[in-house]
MITIVO-330010 format. One record per residue: residue number from 0; residue in three letters; x, y, z of N, C-alpha, C, CB in turn. Coordinates in steps of 0.2 Angstrom, whole numbers, plus 2048, in hexadecimal, padded with zeros to 3 digits. Glycine has a CB too. Layout:
// residues N
   seq   type   n_X   n_Y   n_Z   ca_X   ca_Y   ca_Z   c_X   c_Y   c_Z   cb_X   cb_Y   cb_Z
   NUM    ala     X     Y     Z      X      Y      Z     X     Y     Z      X      Y      Z
...
//
This chain:
// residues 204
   seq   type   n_X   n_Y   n_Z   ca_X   ca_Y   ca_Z   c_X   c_Y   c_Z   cb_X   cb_Y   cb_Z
     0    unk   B09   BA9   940    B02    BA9    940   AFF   BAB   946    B00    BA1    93F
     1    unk   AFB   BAF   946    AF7    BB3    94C   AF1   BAE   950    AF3    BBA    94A
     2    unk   AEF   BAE   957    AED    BA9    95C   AE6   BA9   956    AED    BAC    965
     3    unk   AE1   BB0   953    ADF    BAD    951   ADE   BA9   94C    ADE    BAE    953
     4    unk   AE1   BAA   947    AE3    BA6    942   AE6   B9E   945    AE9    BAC    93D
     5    unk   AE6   B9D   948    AEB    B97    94C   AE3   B93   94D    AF1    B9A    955
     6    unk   ADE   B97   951    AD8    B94    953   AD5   B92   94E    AD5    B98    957
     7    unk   AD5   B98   948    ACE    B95    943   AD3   B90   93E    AC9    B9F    93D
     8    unk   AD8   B8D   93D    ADB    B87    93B   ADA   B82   93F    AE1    B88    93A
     9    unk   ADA   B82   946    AD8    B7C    949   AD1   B7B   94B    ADD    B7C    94E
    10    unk   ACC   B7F   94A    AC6    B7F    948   AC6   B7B   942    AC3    B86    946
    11    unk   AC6   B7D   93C    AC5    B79    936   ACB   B74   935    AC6    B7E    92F
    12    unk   AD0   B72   938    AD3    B6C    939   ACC   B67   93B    AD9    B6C    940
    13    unk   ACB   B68   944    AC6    B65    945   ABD   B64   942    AC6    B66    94B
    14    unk   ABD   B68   93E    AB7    B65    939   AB9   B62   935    AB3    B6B    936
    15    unk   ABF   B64   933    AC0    B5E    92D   AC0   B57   930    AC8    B5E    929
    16    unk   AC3   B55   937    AC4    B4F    93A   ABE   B4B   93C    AC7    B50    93F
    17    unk   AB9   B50   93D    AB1    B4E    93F   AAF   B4C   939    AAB    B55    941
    18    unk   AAE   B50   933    AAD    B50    92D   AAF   B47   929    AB2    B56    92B
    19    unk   AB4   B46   92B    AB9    B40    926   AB5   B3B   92B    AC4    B40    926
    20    unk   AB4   B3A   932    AB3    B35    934   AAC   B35   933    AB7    B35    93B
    21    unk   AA8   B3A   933    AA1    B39    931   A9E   B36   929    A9E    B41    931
    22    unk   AA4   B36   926    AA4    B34    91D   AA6   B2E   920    AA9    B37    916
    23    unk   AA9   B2D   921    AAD    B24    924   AA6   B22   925    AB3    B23    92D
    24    unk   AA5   B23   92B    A9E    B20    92F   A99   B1F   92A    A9A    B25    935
    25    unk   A97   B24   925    A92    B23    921   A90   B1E   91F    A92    B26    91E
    26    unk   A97   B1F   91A    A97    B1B    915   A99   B12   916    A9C    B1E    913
    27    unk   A9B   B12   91E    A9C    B09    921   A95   B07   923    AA1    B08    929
    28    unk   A93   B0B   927    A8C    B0B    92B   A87   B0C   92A    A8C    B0D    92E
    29    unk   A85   B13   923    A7D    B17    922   A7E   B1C   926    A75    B13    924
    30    unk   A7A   B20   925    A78    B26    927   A74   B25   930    A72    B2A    921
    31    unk   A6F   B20   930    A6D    B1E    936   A71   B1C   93D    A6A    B1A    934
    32    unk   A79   B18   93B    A7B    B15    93E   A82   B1B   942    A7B    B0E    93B
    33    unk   A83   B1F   93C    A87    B24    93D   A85   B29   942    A87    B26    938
    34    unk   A85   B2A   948    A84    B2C    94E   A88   B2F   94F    A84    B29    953
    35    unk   A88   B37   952    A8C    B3A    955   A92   B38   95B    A87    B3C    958
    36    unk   A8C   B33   95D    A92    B31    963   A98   B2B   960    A8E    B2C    969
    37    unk   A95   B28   95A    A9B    B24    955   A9F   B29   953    A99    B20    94E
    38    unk   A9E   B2C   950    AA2    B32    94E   AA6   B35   954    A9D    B37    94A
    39    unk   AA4   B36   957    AA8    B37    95C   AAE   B33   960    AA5    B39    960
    40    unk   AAB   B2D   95F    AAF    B28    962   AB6   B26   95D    AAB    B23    964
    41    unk   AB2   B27   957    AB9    B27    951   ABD   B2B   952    AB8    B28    94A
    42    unk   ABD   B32   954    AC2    B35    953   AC4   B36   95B    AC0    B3A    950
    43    unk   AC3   B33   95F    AC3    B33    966   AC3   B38   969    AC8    B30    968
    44    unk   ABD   B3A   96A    ABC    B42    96D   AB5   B3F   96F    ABC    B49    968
    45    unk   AB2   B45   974    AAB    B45    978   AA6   B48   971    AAB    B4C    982
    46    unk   AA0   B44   974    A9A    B46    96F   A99   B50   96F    A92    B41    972
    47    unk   A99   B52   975    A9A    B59    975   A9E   B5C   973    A9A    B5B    979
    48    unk   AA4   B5B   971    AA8    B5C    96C   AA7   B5A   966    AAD    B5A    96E
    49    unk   AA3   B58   964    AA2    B55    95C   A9A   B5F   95E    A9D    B48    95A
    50    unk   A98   B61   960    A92    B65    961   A95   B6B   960    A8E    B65    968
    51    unk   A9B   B6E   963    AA1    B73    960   A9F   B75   95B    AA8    B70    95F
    52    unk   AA1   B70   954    AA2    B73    950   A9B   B72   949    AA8    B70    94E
    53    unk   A98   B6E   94D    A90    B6B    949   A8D   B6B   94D    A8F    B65    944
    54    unk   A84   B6F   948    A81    B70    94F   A7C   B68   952    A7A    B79    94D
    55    unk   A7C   B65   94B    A77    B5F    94B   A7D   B5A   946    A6D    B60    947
    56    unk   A78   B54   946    A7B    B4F    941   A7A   B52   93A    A78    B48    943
    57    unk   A74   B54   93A    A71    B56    933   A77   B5B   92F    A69    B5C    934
    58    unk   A79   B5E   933    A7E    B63    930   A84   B61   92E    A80    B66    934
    59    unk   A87   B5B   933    A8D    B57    931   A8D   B54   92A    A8E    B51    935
    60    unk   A85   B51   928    A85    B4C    923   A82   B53   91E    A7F    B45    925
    61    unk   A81   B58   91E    A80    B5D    919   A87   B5D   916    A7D    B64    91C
    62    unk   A8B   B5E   91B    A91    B5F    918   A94   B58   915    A95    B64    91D
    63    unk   A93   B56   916    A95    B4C    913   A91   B4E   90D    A8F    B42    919
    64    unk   A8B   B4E   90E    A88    B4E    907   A8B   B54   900    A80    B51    909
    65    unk   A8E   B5A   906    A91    B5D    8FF   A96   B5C   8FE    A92    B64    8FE
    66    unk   A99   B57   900    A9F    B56    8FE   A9E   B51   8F8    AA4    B53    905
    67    unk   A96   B4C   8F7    A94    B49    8F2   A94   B4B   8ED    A91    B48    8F3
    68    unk   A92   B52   8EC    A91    B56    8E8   A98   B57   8E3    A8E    B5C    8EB
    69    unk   A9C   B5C   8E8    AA3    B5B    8E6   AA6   B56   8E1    AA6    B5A    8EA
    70    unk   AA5   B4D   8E3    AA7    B48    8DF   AA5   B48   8D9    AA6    B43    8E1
    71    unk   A9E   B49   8D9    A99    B4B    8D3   A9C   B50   8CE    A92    B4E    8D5
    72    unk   A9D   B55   8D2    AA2    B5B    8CD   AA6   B5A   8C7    AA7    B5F    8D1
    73    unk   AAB   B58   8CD    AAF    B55    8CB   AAF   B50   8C7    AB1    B54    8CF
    74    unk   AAD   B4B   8C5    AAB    B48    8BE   AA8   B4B   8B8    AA6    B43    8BE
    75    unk   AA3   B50   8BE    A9F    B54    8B6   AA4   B58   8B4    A96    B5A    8B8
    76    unk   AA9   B5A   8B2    AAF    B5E    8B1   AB0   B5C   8AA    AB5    B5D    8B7
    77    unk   AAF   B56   8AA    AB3    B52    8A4   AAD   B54   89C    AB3    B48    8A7
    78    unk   AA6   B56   89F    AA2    B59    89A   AA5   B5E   894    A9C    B5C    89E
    79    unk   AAB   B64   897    AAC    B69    897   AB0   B67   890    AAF    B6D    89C
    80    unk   AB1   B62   88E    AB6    B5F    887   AB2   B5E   883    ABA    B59    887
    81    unk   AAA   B5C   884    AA7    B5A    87E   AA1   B5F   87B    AA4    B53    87E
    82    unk   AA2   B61   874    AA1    B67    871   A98   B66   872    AA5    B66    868
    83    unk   A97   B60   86D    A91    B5F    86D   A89   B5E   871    A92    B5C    86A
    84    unk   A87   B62   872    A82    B63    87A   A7F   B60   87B    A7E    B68    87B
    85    unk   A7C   B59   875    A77    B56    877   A7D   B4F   879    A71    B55    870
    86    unk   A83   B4D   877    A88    B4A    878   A8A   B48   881    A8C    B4F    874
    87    unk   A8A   B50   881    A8A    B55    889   A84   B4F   890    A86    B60    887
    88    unk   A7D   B53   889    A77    B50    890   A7B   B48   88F    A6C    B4F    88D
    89    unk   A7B   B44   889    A7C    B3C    88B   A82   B3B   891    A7E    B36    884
    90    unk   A86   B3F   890    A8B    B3E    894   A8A   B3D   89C    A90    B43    894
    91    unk   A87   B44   89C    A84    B45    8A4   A80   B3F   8A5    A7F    B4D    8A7
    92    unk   A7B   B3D   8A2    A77    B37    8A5   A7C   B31   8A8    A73    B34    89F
    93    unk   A7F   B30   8A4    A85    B2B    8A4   A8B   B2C   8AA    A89    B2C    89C
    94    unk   A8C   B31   8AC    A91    B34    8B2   A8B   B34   8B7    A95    B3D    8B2
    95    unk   A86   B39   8B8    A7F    B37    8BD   A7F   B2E   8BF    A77    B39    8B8
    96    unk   A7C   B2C   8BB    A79    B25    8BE   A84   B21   8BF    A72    B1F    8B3
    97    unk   A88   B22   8BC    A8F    B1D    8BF   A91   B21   8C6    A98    B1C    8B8
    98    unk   A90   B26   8C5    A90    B2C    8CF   A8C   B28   8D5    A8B    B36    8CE
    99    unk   A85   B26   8D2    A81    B23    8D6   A83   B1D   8D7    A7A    B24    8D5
   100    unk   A85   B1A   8D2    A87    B11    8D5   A8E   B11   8D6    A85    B0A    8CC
   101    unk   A91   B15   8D6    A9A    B13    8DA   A98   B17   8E0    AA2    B15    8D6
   102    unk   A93   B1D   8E2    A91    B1F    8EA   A8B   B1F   8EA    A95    B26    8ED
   103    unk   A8A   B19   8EC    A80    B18    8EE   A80   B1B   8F4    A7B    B10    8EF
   104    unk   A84   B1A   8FB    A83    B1D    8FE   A82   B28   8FE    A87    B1A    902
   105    unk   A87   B29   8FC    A85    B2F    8FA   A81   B32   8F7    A88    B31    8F8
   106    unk   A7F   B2F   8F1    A78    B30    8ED   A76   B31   8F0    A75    B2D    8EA
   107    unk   A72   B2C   8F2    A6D    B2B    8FA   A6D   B31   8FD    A71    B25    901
   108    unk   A73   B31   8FF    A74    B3A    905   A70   B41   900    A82    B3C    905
   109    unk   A74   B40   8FB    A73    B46    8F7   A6B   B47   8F3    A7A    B47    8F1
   110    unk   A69   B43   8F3    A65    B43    8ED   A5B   B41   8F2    A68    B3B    8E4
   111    unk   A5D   B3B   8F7    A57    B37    8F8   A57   B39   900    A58    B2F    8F7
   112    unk   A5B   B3A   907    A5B    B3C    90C   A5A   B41   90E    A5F    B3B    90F
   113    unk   A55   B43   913    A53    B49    915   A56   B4E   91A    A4D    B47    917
   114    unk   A5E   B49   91D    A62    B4C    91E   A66   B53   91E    A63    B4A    91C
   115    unk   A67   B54   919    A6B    B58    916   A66   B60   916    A6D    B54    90F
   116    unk   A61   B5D   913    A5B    B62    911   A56   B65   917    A55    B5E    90C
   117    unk   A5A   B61   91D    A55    B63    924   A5B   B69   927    A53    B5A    92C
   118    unk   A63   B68   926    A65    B6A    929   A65   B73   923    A6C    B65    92C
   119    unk   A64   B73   91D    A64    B79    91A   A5D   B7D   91C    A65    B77    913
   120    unk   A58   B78   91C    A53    B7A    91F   A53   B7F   927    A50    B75    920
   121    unk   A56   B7D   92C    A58    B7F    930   A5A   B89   92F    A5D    B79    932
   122    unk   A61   B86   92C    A63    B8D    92A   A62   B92   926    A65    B8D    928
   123    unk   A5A   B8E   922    A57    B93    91E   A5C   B94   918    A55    B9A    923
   124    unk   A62   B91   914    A66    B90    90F   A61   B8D   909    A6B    B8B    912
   125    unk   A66   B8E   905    A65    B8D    8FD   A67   B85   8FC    A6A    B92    8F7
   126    unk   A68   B81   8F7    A6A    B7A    8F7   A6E   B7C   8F1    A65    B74    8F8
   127    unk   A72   B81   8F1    A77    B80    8EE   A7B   B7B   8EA    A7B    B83    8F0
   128    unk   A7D   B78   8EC    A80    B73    8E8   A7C   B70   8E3    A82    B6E    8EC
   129    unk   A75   B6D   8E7    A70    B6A    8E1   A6E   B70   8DD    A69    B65    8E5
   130    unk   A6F   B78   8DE    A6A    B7C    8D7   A70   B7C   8D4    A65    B85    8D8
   131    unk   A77   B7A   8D7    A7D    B7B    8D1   A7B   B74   8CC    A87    B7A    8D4
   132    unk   A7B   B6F   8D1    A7B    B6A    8CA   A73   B69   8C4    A7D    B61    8CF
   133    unk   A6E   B6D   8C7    A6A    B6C    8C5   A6A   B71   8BE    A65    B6B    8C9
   134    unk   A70   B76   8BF    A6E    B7C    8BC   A74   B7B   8B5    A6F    B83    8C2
   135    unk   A77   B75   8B6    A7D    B73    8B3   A79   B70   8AD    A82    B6E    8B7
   136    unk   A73   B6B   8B0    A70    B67    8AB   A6D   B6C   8A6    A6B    B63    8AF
   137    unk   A69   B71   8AA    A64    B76    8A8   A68   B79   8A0    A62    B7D    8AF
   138    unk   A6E   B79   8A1    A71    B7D    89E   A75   B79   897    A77    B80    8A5
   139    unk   A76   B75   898    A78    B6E    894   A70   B6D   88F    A7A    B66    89B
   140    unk   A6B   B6D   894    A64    B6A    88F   A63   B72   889    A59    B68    896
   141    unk   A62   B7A   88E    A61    B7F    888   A66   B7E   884    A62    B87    88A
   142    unk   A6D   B7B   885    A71    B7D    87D   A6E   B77   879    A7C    B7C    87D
   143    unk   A6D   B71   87A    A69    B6B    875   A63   B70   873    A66    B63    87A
   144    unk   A5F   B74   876    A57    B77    872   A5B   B7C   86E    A51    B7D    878
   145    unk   A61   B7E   86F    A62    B86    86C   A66   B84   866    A67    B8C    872
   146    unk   A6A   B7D   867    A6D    B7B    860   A69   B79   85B    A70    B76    861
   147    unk   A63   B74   85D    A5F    B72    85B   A60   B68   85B    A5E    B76    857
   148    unk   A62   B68   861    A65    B62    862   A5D   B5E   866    A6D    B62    868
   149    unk   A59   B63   868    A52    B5F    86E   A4C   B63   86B    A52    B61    879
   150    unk   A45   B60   86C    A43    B65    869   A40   B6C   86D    A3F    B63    864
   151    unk   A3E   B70   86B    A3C    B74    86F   A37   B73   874    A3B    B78    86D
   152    unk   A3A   B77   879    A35    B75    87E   A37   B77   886    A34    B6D    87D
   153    unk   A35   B78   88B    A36    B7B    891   A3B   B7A   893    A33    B7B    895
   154    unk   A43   B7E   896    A48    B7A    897   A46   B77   8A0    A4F    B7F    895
   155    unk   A43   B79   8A1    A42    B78    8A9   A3E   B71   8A8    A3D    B7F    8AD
   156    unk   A37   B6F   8A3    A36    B6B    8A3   A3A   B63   8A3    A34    B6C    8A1
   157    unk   A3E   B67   89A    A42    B60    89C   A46   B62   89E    A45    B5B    898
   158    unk   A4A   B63   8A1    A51    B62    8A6   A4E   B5D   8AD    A55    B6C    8A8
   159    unk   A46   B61   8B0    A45    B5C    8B5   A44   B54   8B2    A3D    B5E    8B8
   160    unk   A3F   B54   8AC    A3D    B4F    8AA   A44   B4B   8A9    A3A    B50    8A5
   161    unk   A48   B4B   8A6    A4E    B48    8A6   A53   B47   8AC    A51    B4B    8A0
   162    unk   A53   B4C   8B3    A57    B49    8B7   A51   B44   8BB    A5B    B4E    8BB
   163    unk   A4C   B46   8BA    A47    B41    8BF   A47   B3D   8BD    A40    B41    8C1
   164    unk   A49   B38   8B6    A47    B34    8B2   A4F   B31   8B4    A44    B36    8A9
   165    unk   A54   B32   8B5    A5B    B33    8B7   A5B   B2F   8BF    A5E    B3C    8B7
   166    unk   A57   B34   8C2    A58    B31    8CA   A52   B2C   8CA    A57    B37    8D0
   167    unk   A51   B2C   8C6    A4C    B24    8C9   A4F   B1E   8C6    A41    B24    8C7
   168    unk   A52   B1F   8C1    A55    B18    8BF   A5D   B18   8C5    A57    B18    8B6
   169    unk   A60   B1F   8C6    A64    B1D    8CC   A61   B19   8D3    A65    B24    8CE
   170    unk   A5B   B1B   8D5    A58    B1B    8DB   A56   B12   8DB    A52    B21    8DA
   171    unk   A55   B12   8D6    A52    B0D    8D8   A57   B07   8D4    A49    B0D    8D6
   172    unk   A5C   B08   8D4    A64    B02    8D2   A68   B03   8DA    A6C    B06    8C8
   173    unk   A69   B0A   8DE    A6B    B08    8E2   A68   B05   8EA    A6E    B0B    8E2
   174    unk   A61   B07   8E9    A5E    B02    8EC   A59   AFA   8EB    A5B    B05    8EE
   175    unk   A5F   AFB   8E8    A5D    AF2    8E4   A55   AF2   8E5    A60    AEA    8EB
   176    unk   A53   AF6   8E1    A4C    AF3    8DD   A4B   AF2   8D7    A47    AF7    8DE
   177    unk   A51   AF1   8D3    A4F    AEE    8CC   A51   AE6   8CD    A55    AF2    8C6
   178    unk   A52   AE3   8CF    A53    ADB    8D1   A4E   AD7   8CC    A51    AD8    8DB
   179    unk   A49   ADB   8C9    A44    AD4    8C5   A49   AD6   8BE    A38    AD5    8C4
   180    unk   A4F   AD9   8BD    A53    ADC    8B9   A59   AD5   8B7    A56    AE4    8BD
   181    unk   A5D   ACF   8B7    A63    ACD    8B5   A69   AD3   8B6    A62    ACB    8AC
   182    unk   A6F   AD2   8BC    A74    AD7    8BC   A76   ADA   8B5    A79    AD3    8C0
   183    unk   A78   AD5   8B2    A7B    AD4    8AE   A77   ADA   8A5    A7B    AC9    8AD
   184    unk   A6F   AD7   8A8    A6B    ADE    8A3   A6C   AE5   8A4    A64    ADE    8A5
   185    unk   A6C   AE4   8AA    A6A    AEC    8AC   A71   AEF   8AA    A66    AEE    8B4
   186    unk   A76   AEA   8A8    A7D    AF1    8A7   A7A   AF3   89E    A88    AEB    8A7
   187    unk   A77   AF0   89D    A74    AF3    895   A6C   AF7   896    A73    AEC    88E
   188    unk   A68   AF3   899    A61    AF6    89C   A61   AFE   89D    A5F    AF2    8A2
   189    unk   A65   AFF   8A3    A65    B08    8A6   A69   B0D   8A1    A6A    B09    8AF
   190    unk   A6D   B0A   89C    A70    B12    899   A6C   B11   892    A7A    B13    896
   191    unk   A69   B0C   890    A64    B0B    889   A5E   B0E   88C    A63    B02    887
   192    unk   A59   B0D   892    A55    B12    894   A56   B18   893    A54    B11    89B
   193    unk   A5A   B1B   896    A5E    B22    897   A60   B24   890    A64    B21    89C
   194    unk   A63   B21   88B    A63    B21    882   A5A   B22   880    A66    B18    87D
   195    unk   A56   B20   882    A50    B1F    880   A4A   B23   882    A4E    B1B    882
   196    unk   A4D   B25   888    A49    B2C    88C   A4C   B32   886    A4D    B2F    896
   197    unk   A51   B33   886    A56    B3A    884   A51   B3B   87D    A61    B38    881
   198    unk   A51   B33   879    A4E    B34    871   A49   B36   872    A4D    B2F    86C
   199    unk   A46   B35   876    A3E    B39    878   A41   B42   877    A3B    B38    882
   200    unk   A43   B43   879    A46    B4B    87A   A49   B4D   871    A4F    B4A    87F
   201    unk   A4C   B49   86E    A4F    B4A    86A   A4D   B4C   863    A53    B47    86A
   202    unk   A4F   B52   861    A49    B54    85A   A4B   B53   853    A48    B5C    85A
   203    unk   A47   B4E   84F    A49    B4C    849   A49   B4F   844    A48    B4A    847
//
């Protein structure tokens, strides 16, 4: 291996290492409490060495955040087995809202924090990840119009309509603002909503 092939491994070594200890922190602490200088101190190095490799915090947590995305993927994978497209949308509702309640913090990160979207901003970047997952939905709602599983109608409209209707029942279970809800309800209450939205959609 050549000196610099030697350098740019131990470059991405140490971003990975910034990287893990920044998801650690996150995820124990919030986004607020997760400091540069914590982060640094976890991995026992100087804050100016955490600046090396990331130009802000925004950036560290951008990349936290895509790594959220990733997990998300990764479940949505399991769509690719079921034939039927309107089958498909209930699924994704069902992976969407259980993704947000086993990682509220990330949710948070990826969907609600201005984080992530200040450091793309910066760079003047696309938000790739979110037009992949949004373009996944997009793509799941045309085959229900084209089957004739929804009825017709703008795929752009519903596809928003249905994830916004999606992130606000997320939004508001992981920040505990359904409480005038029984625990015990809402495990039938949020996917019977979400069954109820869809029938709206669905053409008889």
């Amino acid at each position: 291996m050549g000196i610099s092939e030697r350098k740019e491994r131990e470059k991405q070594e140490m971003k990975d290492l910034i990287f893990q200890a920044a998801m650690d922190l996150f995820i124990e602490d919030g986004y607020e409490k997760a400091s540069i200088r914590k982060i640094a101190d976890r991995i026992e190095y100087s804050p100016a060495t955490i600046y090396l490799y990331f130009k802000d915090k925004d950036e560290i947590f951008h990349a936290v955040h895509e790594k959220g995305f990733e997990l998300l993927f990764a479940r949505m994978e399991t769509l690719a087995v079921i034939e039927n497209p309107f089958q498909r949308l209930q699924k994704l509702g069902e992976i969407y809202l259980k993704f947000a309640y086993d990682h509220p913090e990330l949710y948070d990160l990826m969907f609600i924090m201005r984080a992530p979207m200040e450091a793309l901003k910066q760079e003047n970047e696309d938000w790739n990840c979110g037009f992949k997952a949004h373009n996944g939905l997009r793509e799941i709602v045309r085959a229900c119009i084209g089957q004739g599983d929804m009825k017709t109608m703008d795929v752009d409209v519903a596809a928003l309509s249905i994830w916004s209707f999606a992130h606000g029942l997320a939004s508001l279970a992981i920040r505990n603002r359904l409480k005038m809800y029984p625990p015990d309800q809402l495990d039938t209450l949020i996917p019977d909503s979400i069954e109820n939205m869809l029938r709206l959609f669905r053409k008889e």
